[in-house]
Backbone as numpy.savetxt, mean C-alpha at the origin, in Angstrom:
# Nx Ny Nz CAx CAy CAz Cx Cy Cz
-22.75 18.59 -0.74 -21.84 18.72 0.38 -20.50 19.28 -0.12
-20.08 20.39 0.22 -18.65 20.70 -0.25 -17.57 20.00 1.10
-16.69 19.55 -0.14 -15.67 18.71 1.24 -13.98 19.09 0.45
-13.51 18.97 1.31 -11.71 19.45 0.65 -11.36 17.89 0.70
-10.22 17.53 -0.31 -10.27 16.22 -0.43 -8.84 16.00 0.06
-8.14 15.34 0.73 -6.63 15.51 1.21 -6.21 13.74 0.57
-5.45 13.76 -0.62 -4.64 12.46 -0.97 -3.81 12.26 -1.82
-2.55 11.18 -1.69 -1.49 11.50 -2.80 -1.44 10.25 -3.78
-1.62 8.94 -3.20 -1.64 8.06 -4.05 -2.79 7.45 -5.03
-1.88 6.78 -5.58 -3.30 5.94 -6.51 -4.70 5.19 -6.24
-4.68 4.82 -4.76 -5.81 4.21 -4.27 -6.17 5.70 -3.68
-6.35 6.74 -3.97 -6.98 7.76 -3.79 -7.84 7.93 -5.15
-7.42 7.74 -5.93 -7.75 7.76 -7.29 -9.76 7.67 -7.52
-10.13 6.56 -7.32 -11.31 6.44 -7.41 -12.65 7.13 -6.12
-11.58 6.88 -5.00 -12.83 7.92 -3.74 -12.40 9.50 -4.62
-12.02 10.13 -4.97 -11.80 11.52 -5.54 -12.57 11.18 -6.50
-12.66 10.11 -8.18 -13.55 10.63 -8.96 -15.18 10.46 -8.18
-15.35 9.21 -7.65 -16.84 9.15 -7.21 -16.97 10.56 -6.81
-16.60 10.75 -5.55 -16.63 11.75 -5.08 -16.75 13.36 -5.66
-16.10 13.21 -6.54 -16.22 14.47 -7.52 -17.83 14.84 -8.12
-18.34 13.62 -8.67 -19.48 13.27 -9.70 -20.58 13.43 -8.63
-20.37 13.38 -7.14 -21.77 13.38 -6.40 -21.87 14.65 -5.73
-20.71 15.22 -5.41 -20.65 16.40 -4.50 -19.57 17.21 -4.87
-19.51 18.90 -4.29 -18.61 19.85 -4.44 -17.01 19.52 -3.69
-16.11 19.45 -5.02 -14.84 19.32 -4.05 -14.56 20.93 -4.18
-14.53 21.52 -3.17 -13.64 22.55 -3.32 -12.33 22.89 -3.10
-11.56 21.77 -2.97 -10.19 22.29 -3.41 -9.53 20.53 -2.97
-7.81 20.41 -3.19 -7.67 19.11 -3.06 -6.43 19.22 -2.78
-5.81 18.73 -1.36 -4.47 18.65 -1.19 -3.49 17.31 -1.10
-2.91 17.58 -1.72 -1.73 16.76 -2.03 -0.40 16.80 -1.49
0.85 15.97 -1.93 1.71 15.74 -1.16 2.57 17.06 -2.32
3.39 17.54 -1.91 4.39 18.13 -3.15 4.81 17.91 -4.26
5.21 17.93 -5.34 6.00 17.48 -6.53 7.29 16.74 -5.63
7.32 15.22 -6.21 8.36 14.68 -5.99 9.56 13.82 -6.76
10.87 13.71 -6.43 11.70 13.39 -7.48 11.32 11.59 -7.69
11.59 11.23 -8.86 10.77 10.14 -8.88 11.70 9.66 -10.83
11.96 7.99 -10.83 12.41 7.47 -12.08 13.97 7.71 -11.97
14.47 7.13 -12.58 16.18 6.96 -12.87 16.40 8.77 -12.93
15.75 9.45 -13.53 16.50 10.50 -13.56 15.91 11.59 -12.46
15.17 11.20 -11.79 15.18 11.85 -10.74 14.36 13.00 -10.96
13.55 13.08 -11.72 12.78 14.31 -12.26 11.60 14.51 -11.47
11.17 15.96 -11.48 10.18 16.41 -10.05 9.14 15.53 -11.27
7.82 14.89 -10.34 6.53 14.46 -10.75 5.28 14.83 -9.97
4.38 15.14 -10.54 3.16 15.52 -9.39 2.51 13.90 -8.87
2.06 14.28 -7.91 1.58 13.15 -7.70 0.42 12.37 -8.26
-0.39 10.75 -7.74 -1.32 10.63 -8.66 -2.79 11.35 -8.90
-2.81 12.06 -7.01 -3.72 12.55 -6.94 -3.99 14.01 -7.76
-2.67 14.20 -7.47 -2.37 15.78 -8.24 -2.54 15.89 -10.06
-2.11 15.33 -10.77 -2.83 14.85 -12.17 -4.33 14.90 -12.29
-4.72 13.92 -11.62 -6.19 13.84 -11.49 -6.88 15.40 -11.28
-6.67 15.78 -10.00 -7.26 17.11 -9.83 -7.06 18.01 -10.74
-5.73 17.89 -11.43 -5.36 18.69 -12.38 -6.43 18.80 -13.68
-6.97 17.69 -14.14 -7.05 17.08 -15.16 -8.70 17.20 -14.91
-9.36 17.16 -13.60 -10.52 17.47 -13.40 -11.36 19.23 -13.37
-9.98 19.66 -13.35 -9.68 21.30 -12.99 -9.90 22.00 -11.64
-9.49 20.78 -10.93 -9.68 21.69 -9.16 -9.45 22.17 -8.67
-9.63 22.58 -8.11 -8.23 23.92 -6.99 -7.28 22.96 -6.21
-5.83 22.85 -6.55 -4.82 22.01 -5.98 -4.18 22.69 -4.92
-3.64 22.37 -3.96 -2.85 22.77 -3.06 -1.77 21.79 -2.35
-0.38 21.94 -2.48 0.86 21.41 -2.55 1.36 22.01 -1.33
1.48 21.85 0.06 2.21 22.81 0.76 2.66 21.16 1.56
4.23 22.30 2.02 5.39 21.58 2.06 5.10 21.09 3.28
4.49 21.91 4.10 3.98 21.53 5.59 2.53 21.83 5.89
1.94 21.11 7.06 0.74 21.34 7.23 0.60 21.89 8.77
1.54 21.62 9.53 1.25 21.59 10.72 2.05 23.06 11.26
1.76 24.13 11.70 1.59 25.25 11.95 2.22 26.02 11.05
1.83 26.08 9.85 1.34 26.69 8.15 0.31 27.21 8.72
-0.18 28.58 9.01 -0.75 29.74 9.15 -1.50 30.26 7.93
-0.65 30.12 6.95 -1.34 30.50 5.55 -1.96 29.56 4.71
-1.57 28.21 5.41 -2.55 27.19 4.38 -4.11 26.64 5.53
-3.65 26.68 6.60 -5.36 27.17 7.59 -6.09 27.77 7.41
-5.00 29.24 6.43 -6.33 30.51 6.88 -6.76 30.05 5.33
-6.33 29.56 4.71 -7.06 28.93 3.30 -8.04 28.14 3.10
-7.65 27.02 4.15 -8.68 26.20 4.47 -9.90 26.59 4.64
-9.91 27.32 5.74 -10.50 27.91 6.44 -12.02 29.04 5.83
-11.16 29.43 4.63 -12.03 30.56 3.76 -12.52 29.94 2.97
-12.43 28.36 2.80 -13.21 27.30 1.61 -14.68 27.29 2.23
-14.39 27.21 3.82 -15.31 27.08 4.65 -16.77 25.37 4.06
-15.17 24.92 3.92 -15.88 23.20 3.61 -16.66 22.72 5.07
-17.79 21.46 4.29 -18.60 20.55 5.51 -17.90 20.10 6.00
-16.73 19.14 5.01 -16.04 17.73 5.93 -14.57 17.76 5.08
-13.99 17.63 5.78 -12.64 17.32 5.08 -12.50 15.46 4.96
-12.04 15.34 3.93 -12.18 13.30 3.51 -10.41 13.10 2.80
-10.01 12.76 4.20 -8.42 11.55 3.59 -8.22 10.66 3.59
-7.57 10.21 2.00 -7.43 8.91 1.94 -6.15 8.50 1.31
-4.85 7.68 2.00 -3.68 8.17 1.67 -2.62 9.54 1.68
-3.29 10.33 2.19 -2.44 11.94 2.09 -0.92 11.53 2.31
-0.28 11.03 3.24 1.14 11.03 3.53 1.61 12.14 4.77
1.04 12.48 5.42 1.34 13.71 5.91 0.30 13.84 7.42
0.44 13.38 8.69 -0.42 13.99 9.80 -1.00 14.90 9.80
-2.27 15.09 10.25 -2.67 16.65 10.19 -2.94 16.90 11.37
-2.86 18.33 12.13 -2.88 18.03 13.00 -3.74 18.91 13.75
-4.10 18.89 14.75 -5.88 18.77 15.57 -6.58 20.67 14.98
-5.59 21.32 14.91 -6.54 22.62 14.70 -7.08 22.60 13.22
-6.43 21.43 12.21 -6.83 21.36 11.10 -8.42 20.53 10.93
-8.01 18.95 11.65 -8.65 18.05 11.75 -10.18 18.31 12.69
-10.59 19.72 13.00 -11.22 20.17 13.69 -12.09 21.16 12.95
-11.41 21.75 12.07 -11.98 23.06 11.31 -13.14 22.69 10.81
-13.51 21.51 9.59 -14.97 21.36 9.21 -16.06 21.58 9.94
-17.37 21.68 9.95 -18.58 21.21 10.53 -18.61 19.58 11.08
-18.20 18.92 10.26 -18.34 17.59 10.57 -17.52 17.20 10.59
-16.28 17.70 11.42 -14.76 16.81 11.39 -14.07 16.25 10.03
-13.51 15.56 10.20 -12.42 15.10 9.53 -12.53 13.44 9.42
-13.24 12.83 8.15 -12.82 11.18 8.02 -11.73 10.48 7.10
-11.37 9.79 7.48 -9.87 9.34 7.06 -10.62 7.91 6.44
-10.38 7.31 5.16 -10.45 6.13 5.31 -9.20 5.40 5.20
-9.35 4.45 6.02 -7.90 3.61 6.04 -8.56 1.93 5.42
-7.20 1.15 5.52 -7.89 -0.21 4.02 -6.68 -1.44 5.03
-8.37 -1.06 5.91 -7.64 -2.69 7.07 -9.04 -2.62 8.24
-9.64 -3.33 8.67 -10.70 -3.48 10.01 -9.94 -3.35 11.14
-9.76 -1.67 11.07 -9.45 -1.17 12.83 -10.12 -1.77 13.16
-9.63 -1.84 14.41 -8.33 -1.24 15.17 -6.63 -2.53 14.11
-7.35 -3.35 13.83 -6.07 -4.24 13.04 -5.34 -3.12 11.85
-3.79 -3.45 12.09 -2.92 -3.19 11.09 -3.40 -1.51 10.86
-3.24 -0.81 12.34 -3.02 0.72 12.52 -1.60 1.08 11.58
-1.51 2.26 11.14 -0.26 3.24 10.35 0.10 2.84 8.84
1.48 3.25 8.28 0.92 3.41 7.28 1.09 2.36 6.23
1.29 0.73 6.00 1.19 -0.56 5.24 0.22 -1.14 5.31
-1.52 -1.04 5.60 -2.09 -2.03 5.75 -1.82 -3.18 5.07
-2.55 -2.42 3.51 -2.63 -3.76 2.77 -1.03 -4.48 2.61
-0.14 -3.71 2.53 0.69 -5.27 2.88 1.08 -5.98 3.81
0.37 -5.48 5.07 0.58 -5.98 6.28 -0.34 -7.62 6.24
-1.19 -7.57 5.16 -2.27 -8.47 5.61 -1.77 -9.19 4.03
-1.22 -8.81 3.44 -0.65 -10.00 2.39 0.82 -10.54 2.93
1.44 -9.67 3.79 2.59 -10.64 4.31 2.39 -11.36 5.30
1.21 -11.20 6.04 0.77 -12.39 7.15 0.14 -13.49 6.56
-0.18 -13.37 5.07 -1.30 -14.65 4.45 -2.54 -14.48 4.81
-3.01 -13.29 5.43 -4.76 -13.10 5.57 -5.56 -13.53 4.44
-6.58 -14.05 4.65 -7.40 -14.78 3.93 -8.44 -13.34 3.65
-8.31 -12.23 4.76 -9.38 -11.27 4.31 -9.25 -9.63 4.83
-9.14 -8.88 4.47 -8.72 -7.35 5.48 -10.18 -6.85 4.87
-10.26 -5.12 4.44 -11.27 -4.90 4.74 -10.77 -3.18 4.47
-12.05 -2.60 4.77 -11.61 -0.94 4.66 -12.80 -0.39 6.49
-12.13 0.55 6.76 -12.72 1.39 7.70 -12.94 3.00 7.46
-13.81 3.62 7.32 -14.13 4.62 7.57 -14.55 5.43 9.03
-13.42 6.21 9.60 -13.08 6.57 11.19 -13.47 8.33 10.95
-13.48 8.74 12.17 -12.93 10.08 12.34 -11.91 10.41 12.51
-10.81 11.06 12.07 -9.75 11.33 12.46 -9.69 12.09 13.78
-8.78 11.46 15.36 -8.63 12.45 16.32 -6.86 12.25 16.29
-6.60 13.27 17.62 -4.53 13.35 17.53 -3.85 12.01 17.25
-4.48 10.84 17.24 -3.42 9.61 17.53 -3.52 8.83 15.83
-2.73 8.03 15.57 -2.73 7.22 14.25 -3.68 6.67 14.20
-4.97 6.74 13.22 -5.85 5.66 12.68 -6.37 5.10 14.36
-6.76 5.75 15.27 -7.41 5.41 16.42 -8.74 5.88 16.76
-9.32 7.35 15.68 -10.40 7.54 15.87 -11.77 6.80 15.54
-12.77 7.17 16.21 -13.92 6.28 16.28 -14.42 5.67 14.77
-15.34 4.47 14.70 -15.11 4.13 13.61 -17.25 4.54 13.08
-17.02 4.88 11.64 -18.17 5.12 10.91 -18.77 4.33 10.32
-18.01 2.98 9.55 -18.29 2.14 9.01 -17.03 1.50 8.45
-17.73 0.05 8.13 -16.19 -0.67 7.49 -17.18 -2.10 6.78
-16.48 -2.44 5.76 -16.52 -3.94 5.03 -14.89 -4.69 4.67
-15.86 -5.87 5.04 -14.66 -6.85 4.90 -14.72 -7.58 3.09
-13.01 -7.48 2.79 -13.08 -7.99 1.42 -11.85 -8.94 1.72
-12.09 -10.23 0.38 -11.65 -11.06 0.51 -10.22 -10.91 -0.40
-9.00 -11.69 -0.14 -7.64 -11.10 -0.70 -7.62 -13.13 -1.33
-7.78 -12.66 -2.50 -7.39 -13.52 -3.69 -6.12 -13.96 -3.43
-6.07 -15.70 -4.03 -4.70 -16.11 -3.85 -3.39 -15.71 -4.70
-4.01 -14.84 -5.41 -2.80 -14.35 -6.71 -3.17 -12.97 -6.57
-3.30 -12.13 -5.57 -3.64 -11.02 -4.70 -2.12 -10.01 -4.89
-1.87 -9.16 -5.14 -0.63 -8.83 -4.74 -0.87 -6.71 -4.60
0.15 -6.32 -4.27 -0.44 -5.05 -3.38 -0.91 -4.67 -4.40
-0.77 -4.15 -6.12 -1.54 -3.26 -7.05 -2.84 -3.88 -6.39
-3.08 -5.52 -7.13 -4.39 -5.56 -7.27 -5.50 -5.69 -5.98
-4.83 -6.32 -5.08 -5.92 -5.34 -3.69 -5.77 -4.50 -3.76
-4.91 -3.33 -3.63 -5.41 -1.57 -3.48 -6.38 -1.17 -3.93
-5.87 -1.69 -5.80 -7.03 -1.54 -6.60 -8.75 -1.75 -6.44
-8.68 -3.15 -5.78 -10.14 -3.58 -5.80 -10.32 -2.72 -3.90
-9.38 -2.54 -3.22 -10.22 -1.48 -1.91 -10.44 -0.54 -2.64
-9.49 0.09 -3.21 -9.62 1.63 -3.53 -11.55 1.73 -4.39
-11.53 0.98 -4.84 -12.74 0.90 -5.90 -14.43 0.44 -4.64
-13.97 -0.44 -3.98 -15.20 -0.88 -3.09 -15.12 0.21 -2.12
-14.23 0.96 -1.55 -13.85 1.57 -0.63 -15.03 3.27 -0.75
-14.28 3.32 -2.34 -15.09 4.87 -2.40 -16.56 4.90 -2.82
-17.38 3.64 -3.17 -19.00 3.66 -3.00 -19.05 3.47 -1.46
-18.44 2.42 -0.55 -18.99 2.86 0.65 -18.86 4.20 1.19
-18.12 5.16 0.60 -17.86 6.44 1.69 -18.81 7.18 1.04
-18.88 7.15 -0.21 -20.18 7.61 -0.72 -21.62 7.51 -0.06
-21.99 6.42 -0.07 -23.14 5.71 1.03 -23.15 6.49 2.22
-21.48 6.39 2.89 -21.58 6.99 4.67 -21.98 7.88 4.49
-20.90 8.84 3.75 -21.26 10.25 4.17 -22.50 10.96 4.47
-23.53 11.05 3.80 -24.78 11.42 3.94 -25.37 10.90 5.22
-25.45 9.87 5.53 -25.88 9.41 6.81 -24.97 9.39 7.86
-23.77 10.03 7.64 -22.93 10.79 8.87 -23.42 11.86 9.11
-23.87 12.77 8.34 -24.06 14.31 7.87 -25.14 14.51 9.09
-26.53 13.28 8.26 -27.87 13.53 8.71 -27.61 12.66 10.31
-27.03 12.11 11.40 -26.98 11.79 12.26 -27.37 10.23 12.84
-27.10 9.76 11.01 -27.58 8.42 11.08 -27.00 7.10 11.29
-25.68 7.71 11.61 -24.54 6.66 11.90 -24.06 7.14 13.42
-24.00 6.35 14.59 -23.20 6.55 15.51 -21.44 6.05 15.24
-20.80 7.32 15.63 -19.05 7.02 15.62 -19.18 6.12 17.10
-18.12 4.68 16.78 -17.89 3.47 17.61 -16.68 3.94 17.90
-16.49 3.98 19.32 -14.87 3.61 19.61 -14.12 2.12 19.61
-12.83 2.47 18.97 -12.22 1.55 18.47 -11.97 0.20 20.14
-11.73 -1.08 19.68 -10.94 -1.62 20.74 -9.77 -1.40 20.84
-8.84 -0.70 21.91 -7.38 -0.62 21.79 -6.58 -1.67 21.71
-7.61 -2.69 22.53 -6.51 -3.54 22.82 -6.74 -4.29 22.04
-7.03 -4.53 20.97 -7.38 -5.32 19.79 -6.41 -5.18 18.71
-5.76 -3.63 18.99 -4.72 -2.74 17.90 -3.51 -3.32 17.93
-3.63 -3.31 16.07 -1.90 -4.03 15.84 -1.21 -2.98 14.93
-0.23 -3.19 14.68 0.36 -1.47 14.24 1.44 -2.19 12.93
1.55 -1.50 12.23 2.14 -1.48 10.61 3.42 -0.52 10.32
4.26 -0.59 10.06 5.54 0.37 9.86 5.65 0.87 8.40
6.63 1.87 7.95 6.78 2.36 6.73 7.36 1.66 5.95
7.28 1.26 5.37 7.96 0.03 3.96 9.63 0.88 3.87
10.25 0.03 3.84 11.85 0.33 3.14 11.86 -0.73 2.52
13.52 0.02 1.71 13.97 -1.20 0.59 14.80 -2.34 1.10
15.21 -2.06 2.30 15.18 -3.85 2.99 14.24 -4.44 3.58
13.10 -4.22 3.43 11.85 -5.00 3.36 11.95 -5.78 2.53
12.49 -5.99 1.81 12.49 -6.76 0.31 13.48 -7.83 0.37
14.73 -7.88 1.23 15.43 -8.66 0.93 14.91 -10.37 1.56
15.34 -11.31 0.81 14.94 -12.60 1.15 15.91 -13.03 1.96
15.33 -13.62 2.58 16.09 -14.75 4.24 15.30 -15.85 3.62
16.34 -16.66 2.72 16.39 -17.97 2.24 15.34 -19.13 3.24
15.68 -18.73 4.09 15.54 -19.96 6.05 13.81 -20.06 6.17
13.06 -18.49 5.37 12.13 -18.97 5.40 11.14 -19.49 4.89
9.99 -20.16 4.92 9.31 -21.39 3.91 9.03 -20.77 2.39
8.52 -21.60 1.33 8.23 -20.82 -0.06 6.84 -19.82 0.41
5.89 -20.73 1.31 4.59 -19.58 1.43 5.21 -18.37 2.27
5.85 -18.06 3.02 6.38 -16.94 3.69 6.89 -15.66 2.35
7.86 -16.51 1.95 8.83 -15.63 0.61 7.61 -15.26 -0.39
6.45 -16.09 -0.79 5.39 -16.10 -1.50 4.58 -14.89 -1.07
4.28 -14.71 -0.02 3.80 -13.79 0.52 4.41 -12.64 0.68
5.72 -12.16 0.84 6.83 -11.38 0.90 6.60 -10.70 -0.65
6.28 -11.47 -1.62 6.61 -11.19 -3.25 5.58 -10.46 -3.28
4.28 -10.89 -3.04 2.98 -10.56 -3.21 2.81 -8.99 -2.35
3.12 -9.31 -1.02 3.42 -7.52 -0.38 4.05 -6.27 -0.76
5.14 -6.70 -1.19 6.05 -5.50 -2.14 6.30 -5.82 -3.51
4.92 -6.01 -4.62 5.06 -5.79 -5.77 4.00 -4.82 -5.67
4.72 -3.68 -6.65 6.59 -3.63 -7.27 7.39 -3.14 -6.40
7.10 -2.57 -5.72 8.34 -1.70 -4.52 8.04 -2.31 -3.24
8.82 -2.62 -2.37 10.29 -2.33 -3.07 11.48 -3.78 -3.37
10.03 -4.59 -4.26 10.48 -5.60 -4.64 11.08 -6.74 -3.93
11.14 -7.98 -4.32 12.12 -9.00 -3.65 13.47 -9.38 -4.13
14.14 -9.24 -2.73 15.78 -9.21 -3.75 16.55 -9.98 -2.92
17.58 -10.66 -3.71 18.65 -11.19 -2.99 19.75 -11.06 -3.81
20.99 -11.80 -3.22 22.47 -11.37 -4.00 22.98 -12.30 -4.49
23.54 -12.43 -5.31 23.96 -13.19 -6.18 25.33 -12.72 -6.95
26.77 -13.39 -6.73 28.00 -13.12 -6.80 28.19 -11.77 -6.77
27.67 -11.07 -5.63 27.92 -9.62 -5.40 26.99 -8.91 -6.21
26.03 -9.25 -6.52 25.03 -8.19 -7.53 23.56 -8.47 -6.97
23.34 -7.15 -6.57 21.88 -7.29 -6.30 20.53 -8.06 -7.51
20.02 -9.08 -7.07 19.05 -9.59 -8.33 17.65 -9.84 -7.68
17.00 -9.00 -8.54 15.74 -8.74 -7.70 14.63 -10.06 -8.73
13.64 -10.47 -7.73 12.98 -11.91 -8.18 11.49 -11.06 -8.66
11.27 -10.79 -9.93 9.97 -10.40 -10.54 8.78 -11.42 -10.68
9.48 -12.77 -10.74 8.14 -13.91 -11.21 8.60 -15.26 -10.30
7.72 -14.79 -9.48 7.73 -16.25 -8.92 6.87 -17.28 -8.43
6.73 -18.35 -8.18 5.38 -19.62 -7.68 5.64 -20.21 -6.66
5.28 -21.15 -5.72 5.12 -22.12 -4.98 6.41 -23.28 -5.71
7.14 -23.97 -5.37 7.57 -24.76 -6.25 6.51 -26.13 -5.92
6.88 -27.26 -6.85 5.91 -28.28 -7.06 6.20 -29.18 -5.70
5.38 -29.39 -4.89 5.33 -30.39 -4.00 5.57 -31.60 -4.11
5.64 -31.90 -4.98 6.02 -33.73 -5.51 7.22 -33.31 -5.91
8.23 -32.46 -5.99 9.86 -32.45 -6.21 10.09 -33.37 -5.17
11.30 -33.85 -5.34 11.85 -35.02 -5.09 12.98 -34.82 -3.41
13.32 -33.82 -4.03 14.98 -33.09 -3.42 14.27 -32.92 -1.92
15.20 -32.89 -0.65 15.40 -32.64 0.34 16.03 -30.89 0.31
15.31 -30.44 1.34 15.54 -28.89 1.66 16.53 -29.01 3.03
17.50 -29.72 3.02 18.29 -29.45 4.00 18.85 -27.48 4.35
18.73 -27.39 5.77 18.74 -26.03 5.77 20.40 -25.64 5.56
21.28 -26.38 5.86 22.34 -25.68 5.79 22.49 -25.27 3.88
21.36 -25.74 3.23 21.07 -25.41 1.42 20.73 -23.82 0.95
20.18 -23.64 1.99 18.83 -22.84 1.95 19.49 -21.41 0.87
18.86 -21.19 0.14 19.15 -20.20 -1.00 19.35 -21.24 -2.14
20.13 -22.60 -2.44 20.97 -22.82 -3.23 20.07 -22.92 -4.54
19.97 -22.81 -5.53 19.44 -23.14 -6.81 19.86 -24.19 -7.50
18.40 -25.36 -7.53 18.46 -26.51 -8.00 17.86 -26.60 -9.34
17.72 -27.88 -10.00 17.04 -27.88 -10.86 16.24 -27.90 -11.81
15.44 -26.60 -12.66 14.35 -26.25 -12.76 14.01 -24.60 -12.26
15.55 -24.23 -11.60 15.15 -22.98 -11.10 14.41 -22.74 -9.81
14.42 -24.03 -9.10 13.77 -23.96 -7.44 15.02 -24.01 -6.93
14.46 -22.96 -5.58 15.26 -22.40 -5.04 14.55 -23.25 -3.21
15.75 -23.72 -2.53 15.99 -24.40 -1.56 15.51 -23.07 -0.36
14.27 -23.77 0.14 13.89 -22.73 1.15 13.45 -23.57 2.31
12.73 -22.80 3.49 12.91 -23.24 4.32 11.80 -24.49 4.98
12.39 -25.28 5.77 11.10 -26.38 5.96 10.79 -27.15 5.11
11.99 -27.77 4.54 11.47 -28.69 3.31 10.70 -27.82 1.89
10.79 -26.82 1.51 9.95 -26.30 0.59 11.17 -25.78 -0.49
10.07 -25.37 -1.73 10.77 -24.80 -2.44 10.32 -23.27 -3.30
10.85 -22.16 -3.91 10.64 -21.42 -4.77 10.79 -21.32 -5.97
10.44 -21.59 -6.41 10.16 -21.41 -8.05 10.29 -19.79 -8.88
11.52 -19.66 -9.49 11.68 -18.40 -9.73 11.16 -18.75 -11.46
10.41 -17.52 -11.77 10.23 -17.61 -13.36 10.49 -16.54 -13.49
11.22 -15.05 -13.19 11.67 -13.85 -13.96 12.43 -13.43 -12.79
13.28 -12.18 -13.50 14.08 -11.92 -12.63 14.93 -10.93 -13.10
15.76 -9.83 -12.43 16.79 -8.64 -13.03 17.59 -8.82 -12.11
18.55 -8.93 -12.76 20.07 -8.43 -12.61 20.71 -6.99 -12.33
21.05 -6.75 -11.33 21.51 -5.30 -11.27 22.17 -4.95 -12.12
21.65 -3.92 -13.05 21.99 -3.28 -14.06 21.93 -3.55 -15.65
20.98 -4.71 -15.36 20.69 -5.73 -16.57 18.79 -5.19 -16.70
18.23 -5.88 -18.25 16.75 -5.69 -18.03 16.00 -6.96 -17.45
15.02 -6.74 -17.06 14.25 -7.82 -16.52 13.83 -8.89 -17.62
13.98 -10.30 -17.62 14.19 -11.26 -18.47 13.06 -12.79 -17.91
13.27 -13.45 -18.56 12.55 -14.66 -18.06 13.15 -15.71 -17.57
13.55 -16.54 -16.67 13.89 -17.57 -16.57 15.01 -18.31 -17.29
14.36 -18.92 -18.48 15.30 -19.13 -19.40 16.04 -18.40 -20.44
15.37 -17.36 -20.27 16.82 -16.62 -21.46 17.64 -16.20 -20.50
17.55 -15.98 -19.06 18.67 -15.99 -17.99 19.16 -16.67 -17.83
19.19 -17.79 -17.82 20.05 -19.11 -18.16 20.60 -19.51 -19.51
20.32 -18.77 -20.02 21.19 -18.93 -21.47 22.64 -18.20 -21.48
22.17 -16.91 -20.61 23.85 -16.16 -20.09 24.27 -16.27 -19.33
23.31 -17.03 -18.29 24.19 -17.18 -16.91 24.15 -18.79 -16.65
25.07 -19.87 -16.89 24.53 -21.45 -17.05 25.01 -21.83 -15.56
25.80 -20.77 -14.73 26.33 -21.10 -13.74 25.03 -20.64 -12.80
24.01 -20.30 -12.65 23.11 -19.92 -11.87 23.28 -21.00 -11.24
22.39 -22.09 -12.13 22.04 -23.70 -11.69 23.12 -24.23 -10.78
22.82 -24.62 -9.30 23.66 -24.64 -8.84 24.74 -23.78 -7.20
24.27 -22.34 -7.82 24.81 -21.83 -7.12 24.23 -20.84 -6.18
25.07 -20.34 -5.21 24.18 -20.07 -3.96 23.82 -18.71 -3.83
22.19 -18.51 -3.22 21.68 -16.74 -3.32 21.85 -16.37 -1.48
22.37 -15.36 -1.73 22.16 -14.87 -0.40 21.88 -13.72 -0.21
């Protein structure tokens, strides 16, 4: 089957090699070179390495949506199916139309749940016990086209976004492997989604990250687990942003009262006064403009932590 492969991140990573090893990619688009690290230097993306490195035909265009010259490209590949997973970028209907067999998107959540573009941390900041991957058709609307297939996987209690991506990205691309062929041959009926079943997901920013003390340790616990590493959990501390790298549940048999008018304060042991009677347990942590350290050798320079209040 020749298919054009459209993706930029790392959970693209493994549906592209399977995919490579069973069938013709003829060509693979990606998001642009982007500035990226303290110094701001252009980087290709992860998908773009890979293809690189596989020797594929890459394609980087700045826009997709009435780009004339990257259609009529498409177009002359004269691919079966076009397959995205992560791209970054809408495509839009005269593209998503061009194959023989349309256009499948896999997305890493059981549409119609946690539509656009955070699944998986949509379902580690709610505490889901389980999300899942879907394989759809792509039509004009977000992650609404009919569905091809999907499995449900279970999100570990020490789960955090690398290592689910990781383990969808990996279960994700033998099932599309599996579909495809029995999409091809007419052996799968496309399901329409329930709408009204649809819950919707927003774009991650870096105040996603900041902590509201007020709420419980499993909330903030879950918060940590969604945006590691980006865009991290942070709060302030005597005017300096200090972002929380290692943290636990604090111990339930602590002693101390979580009165809320506390909430942030740092007690002792390094639990941190949260909401509903609970506590956080910080074990690492950076200092704006400092390196990331452990617990106690942060308290060796800072003895005033203990004590004092995060907001």
């Amino acid at each position: 089957m020749k298919i054009i492969f459209f993706g930029t991140s790392n959970v693209a990573l493994p549906v592209l090699e399977l995919l490579h090893q069973h069938h013709d990619i003829a060509a693979v688009v990606t998001m642009p070179d982007a500035k990226s690290g303290r110094k701001q230097e252009l980087a290709e993306s992860p998908v773009g390495v890979l293809a690189t490195e596989m020797e594929l035909k890459l394609l980087k265009p700045e826009s997709v949506k009435g780009n004339d010259l990257f259609r009529l490209e498409l177009q002359n590949m004269q691919a079966d199916i076009f397959v995205v997973v992560s791209y970054g970028k809408i495509l839009p209907m005269d593209i998503i139309s061009m194959p023989r067999y349309g256009t499948v998107n896999l997305h890493f959540s059981l549409l119609p749940k946690y539509r656009g573009s955070s699944p998986i941390q949509a379902a580690l900041l709610n505490g889901d016990a389980q999300t899942g991957i879907t394989i759809f058709l792509l039509d004009q609307q977000v992650d609404h086209g009919p569905i091809l297939a999907q499995e449900s996987v279970v999100i570990e209690p020490d789960d955090n976004f690398i290592t689910l991506g990781d383990r969808l990205a990996r279960i994700s691309a033998k099932l599309l492997l599996n579909t495809l062929p029995n999409f091809v041959e007419g052996k799968i009926p496309a399901t329409p989604q329930e709408d009204s079943e649809a819950s919707h997901t927003n774009i991650i920013t870096k105040q996603d990250g900041k902590i509201d003390w007020n709420k419980t340790s499993v909330e903030l616990s879950n918060q940590f687990r969604a945006f590691y590493p980006w865009p991290g959990m942070w709060t302030m501390w005597n005017g300096k942003m200090l972002k929380i790298t290692g943290c636990s549940l604090g111990d339930l048999s602590f002693s101390g009262q979580s009165d809320p008018s506390l909430s942030g304060t740092v007690m002792e042991g390094c639990l941190v006064v949260c909401g509903q009677n609970t506590f956080l347990q910080i074990n690492s942590l950076q200092l704006e403009g400092k390196t990331e350290t452990g617990i106690l050798d942060f308290l060796n320079g800072y003895k005033e932590f203990i004590g004092s209040r995060l907001e």
